[in-house]
N, C-alpha and C positions, 0 to 999 in steps of 0.2 A: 504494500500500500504506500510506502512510502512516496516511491516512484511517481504515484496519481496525486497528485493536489487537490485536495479539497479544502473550503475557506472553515475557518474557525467556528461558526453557528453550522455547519453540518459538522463538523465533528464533534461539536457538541449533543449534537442534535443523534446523530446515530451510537454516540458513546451514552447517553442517555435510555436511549431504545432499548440497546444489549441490559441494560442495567435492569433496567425495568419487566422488558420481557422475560429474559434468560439467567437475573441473579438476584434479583433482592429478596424473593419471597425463600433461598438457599440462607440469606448473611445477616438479612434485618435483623430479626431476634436477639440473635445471639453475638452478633459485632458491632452493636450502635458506638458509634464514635470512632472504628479506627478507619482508615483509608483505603480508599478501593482502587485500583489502576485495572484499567480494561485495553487491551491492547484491540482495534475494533475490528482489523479483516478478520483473525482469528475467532475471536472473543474470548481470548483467553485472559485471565485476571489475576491479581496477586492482591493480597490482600493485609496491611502491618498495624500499628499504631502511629509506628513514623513512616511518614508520606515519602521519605526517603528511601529508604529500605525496602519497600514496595513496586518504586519503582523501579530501584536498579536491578532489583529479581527479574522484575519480568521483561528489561530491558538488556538483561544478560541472555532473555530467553531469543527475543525479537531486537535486535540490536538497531535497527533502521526501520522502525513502524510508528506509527502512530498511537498515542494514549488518550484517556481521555481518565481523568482523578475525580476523584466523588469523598467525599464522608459520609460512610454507612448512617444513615438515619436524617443529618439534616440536607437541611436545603443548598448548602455550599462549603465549599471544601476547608474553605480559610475564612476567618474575619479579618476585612480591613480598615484601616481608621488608626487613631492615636492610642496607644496602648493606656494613657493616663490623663485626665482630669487639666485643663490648665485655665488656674486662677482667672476669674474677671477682674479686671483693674478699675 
């Protein structure tokens, strides 16, 4: 897959698919919270706590593919923003 270009919202979009169709009702339960990599021609997956280690399992598998990362249970993978609080003046 590598090879074929696809834009960022379809690889979202069919890394989502795989997720939904073919693994969440396997991982929900019993892994809310750690990280899911979906490698998408395959649909093969790896699955950690660290998003790191996750991926480079499955990207020792599929060295030159496409991923698409999730966090079992919520809505997105990361929060972004200020990690703390800054005083009003």
């Amino acid at each position: 897959m590598a090879s074929t270009r696809v834009s960022s919202n379809e690889l979202v979009r069919l890394g989502q698919q795989i997720y939904d169709r073919e693994i969440r009702r396997k991982v929900e339960k019993k892994h809310r919270g750690k990280f899911l990599v979906v490698e998408v021609e395959s649909q093969d997956y790896e699955m950690d706590e660290d998003p790191v280690v996750a991926d480079e399992r499955l990207r020792q598998r599929h060295p030159d593919s496409l991923f698409y990362m999730l966090r079992v249970g919520y809505r997105a993978a990361f929060k972004l923003g200020t990690p703390f609080l800054v005083p009003r003046r």
